[in-house]
C-alpha positions in Angstrom: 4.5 55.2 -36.9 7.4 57.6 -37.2 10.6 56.9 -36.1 13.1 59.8 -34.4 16.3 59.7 -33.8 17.6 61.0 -30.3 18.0 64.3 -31.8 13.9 64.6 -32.8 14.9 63.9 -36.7 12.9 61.7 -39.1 13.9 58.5 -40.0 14.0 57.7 -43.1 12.9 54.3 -44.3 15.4 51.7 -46.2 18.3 54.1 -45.1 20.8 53.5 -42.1 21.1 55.8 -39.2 24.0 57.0 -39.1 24.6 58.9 -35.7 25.6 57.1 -32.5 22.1 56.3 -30.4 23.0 54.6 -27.4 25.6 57.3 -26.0 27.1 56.8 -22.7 25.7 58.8 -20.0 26.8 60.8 -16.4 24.8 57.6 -15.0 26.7 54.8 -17.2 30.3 55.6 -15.5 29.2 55.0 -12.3 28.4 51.3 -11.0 26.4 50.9 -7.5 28.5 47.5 -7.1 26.3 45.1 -5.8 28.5 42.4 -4.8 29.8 44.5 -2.1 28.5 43.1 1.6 26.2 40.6 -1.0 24.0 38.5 1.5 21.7 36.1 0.4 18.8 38.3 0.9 20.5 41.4 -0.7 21.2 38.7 -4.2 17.7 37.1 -3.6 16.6 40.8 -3.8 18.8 41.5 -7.0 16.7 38.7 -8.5 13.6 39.4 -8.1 14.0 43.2 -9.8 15.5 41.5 -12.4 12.3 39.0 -12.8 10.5 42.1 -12.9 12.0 43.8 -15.7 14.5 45.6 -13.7 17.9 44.4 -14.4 20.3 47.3 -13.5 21.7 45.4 -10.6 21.8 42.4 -11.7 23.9 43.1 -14.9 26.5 45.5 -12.4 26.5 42.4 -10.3 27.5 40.2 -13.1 29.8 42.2 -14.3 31.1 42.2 -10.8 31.1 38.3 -10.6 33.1 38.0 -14.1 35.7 40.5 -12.9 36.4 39.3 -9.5 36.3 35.4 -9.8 39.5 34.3 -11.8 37.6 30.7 -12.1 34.5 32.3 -13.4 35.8 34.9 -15.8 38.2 31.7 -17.4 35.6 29.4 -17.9 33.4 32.0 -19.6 36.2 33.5 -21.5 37.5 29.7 -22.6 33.4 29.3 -24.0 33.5 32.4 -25.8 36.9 32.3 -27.2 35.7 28.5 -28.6 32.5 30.2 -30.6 35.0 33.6 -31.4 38.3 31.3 -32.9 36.3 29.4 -35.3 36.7 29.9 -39.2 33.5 31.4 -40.4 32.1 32.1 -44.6 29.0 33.7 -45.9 27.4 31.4 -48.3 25.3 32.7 -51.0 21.7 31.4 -52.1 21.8 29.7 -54.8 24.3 29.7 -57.6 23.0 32.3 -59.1 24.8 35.5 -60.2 23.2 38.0 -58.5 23.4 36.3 -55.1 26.9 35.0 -55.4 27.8 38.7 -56.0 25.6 39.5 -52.8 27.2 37.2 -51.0 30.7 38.5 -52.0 29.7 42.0 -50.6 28.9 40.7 -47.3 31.7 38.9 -46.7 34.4 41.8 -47.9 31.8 44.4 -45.4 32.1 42.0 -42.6 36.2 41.7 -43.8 36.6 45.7 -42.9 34.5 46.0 -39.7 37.0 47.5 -37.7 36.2 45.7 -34.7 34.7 42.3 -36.1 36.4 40.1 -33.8 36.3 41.8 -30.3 32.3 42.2 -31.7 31.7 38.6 -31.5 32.8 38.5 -28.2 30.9 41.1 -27.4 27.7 39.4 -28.8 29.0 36.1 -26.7 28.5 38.0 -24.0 25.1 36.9 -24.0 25.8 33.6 -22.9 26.6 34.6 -19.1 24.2 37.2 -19.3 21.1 36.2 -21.3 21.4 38.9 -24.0 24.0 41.2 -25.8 23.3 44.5 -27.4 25.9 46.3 -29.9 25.1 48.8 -32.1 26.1 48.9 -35.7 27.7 52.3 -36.6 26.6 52.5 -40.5 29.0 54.4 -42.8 28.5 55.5 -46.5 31.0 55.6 -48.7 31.3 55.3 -52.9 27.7 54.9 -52.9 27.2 52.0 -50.9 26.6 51.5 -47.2 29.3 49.7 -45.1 29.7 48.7 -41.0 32.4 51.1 -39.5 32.4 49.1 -36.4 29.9 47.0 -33.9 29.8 49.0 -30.5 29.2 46.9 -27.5 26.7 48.3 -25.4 26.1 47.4 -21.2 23.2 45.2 -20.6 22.5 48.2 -17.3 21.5 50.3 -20.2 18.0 48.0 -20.7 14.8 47.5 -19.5 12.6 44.8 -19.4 10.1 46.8 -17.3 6.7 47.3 -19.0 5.3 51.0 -19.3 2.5 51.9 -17.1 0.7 52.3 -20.0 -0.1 48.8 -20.8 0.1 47.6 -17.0 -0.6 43.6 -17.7 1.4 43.3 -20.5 3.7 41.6 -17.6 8.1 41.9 -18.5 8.6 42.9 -22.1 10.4 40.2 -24.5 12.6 42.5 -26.1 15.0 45.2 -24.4 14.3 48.9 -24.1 17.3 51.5 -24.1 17.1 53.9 -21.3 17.6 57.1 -21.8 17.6 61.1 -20.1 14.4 61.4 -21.9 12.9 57.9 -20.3 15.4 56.8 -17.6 12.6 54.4 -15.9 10.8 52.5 -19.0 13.1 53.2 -21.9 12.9 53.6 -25.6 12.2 51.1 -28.3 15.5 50.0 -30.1 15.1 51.7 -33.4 15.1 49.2 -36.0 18.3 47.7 -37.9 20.6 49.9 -35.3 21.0 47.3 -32.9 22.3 43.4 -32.9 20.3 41.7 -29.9 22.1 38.8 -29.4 20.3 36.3 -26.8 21.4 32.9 -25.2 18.7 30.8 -23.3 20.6 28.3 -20.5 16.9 27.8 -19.7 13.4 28.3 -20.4 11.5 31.5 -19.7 12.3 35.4 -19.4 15.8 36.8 -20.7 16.5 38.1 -18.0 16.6 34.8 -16.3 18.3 33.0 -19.5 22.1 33.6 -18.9 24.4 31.2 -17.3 25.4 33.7 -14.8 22.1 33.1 -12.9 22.6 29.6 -11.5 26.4 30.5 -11.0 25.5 33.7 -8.6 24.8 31.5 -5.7 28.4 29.9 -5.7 29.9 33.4 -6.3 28.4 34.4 -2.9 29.5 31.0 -1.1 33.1 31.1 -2.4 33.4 34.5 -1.7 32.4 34.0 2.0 34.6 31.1 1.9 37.5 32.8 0.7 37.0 35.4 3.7 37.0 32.9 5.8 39.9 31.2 4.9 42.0 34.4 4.3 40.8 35.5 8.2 42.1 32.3 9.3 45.2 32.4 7.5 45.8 35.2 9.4 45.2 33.8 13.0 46.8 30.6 12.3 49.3 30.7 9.9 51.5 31.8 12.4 51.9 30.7 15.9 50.2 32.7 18.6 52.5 35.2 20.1 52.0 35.4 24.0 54.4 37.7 26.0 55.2 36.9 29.2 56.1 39.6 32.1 56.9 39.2 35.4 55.0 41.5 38.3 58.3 43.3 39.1 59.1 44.4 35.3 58.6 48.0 34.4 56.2 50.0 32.7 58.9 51.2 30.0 59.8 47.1 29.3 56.1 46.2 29.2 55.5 48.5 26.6 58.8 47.3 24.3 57.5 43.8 25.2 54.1 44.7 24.1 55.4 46.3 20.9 58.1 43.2 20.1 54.5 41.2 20.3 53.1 43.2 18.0 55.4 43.5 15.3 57.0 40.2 15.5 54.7 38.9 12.6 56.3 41.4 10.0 59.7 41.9 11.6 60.7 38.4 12.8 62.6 40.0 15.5 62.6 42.2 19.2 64.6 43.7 21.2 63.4 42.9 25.6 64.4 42.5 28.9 65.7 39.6 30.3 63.5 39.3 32.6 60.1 39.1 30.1 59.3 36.0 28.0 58.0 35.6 24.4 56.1 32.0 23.7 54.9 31.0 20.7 52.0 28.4 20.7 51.1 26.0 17.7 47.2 26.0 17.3 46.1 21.8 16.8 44.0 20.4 14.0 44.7 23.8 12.1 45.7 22.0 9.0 42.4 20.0 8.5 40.6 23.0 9.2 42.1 24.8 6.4 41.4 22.0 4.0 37.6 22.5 5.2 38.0 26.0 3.2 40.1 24.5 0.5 37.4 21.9 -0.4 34.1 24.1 -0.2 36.2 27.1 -2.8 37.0 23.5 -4.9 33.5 22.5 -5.0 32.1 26.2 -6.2 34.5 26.3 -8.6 33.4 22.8 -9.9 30.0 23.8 -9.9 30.6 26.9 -11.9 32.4 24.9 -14.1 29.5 22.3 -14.7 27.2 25.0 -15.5 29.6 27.2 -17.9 31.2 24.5 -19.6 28.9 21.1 -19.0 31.9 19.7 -17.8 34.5 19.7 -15.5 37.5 17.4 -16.7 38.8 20.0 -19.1 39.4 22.5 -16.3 40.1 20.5 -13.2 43.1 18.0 -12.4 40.8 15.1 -11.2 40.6 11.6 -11.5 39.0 9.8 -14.6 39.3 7.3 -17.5 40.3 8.7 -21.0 36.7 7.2 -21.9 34.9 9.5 -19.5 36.9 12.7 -20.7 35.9 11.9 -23.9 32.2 11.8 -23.4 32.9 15.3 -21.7 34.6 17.0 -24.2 32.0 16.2 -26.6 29.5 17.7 -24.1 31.7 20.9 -24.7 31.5 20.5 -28.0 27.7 20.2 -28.2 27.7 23.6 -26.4 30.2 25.1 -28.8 28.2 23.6 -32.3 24.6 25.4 -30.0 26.3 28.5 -29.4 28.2 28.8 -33.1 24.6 28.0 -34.9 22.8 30.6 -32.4 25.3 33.3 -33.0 25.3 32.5 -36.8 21.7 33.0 -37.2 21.8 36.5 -35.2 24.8 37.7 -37.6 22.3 36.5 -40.7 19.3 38.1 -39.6 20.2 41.1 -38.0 23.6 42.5 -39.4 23.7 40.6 -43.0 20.0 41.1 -43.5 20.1 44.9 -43.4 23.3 45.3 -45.2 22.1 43.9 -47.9 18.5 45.8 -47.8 20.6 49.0 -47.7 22.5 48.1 -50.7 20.6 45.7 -53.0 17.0 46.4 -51.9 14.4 44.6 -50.0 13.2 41.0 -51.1 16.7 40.0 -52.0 17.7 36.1 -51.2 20.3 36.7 -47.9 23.7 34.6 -47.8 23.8 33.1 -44.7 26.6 33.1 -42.0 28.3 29.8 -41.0 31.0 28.8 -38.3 32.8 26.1 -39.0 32.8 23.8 -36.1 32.4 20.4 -36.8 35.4 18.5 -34.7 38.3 16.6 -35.9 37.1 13.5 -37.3 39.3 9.9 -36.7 39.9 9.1 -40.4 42.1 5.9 -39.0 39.0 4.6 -37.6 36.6 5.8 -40.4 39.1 3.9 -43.1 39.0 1.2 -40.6 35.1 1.2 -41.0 34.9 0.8 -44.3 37.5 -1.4 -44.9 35.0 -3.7 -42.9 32.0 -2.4 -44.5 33.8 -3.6 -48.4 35.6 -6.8 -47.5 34.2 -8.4 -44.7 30.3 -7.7 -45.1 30.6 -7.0 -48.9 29.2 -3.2 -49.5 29.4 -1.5 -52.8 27.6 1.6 -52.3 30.4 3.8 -51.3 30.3 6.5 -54.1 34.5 7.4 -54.6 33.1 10.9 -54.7 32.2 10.5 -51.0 35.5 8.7 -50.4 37.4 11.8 -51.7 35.1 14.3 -50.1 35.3 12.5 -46.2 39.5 12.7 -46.4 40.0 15.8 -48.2 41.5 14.5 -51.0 41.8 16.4 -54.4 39.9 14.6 -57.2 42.3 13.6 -60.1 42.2 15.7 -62.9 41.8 13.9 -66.3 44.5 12.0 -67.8 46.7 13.1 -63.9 48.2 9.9 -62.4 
């Protein structure tokens, strides 16, 4: 099969493409936003394109969802940033000398990426989402090819949607770029051009897999919450303003009277007759009501919270035992060691992998990509541990190499006290 570039040139085997493919369009600065009037029905609706390989709307109204929820958009941000702050190294191999030196390549190309770290948020952005598309801009320079930069491309711009063609193939696996010359059913990402990134919260099709599906529902509940409470803030934060008139007062002082009402909320103050009244009456059992509101926002944001983060003691004042936080941070951290070895394997195959083909060849051994996340371990208690382990139960089969390994401490040098 030959591959073309958007322009109708060959390309080349074993070398990069070097022009930008997925351009943005007329149609990719405008947004339909979803989450405007959003009704059950209308996001049920959303869905169901979505399960069918549409997922324009969907990723608008998740984009929505992120930007409009300040709850939301934390959490998310707070589980991305987790996976983007960690340390990271390329390990070659093997010790050998050719793949030592291929590792050391890597890691100084991924060094001058221009946008390395905004690119891994970019490819976190998978985890809301349930895939993350950038495309690598490839630059040659000195004889050897280099990453300019990683550019983050909107998940509106894919199709899942299989082509008439092949009409029981049911919802592709794999996204298609649309574009003006197949707007419906979309091209096939031209190979080693674009990092797919993907995140499964659960089982199935990707465009099902992202967190931001089970969250939608508690989006659309807060937000109708949140009307309601600001619509009774304004009805009841204030008393009720009742102006009172008597049958003999003139038109020109019932319309001053009718304006003092009016204005009294913003201006605190009127000028009228003394012969009209102005009573202001306390509304009762407006203060439980409000905590009605107060508690349903509480318990979407909670729920969002569970589902983002696994947890909810990290991000919520509430009530528990330093045990029970404990056991929920290292749920978070579960997610944070799943998301750092996902994202690690996506850099290895799909950025490290051809860099190194367009530089050393095919059939070369690839260094591998590693976060470091392992948490901070208790060395009090782990000295503790095998104090017991020596002297009470009587082990000797602590190597001092591990011992020196476990705390960090430097082996002696020879003849160094």
């Amino acid at each position: 099969m030959t591959l073309l570039d958007r322009y109708g040139r060959k390309i080349k085997q074993g070398e990069p493409v070097l022009e930008e493919i997925g351009v943005t369009g007329v149609r990719d600065r405008y947004s339909s936003y979803p989450s405007q009037g959003l009704t059950p029905e209308r996001l049920a609706t959303i869905f169901k394109e979505a399960d069918a390989g549409d997922i324009l709307r969907q990723a608008e109204l998740f984009e929505e969802m992120e930007e409009k929820d300040a709850h939301l958009g934390s959490v998310l941000q707070t589980r991305k940033l987790a996976v983007a702050g960690l340390e990271w190294e390329v390990v070659a191999a093997s010790d050998d000398k050719e793949d030592e030196k291929i590792a050391s390549f890597v890691k100084e190309a991924l060094f001058w990426v221009e946008n390395w770290d905004e690119a891994l948020i970019d490819l976190l952005d998978a985890i809301g989402k349930g895939f993350a598309v950038s495309e690598i801009m490839w630059e040659i320079d000195e004889g050897k090819v280099w990453i300019k930069e990683l550019k983050w491309r909107h998940q509106k711009k894919f199709t899942f949607m299989p082509s008439p063609e092949y009409p029981n193939a049911g919802i592709l696996d794999a996204p298609r770029l649309l574009t003006d010359k197949e707007p419906v059913y979309g091209e096939d990402l031209i190979p080693n051009k674009f990092v797919v990134h993907r995140y499964r919260a659960r089982s199935g099709i990707v465009s099902r897999a992202g967190i931001l599906r089970p969250c939608a529902y508690m989006y659309l509940f807060k937000n109708y919450t949140i009307k309601d409470w600001v619509i009774f803030n304004e009805r009841f934060a204030m008393p009720m303003r009742i102006g009172k008139f008597s049958a003999s007062t003139s038109e020109a002082d019932r319309k001053v009277l009718r304006n003092a009402v009016y204005n009294l909320g913003s201006d605190a103050a009127a000028v009228i007759s003394d012969s009209t009244v102005i009573e202001l009456l306390e509304q009762a059992g407006k203060r439980a009501s409000a905590e009605i509101f107060e508690r349903l926002t509480d318990f979407c944001d909670r729920s969002m919270s569970k589902a983002v983060l696994g947890q909810t003691l990290t991000t919520e004042q509430s009530q528990g035992t330093y045990a029970t936080a404990r056991v929920h941070q290292m749920v978070r951290q579960d997610l944070l060691e799943a998301d750092a070895k996902a994202l690690a394997k996506t850099i290895t195959m799909q950025i490290i992998r051809p860099l190194v083909e367009f530089n050393f060849g095919r059939g070369k051994s690839l260094p591998v990509f590693k976060f470091h996340y392992k948490a901070d371990e208790d060395l009090k208690t782990l000295a503790e541990t095998y104090g017991v382990l020596v002297r009470d139960v009587g082990f000797d089969g602590i190597p001092k190499s591990h011992i020196y390994e476990r705390f960090g401490i430097p082996v002696p040098k020879e003849g160094e006290k």
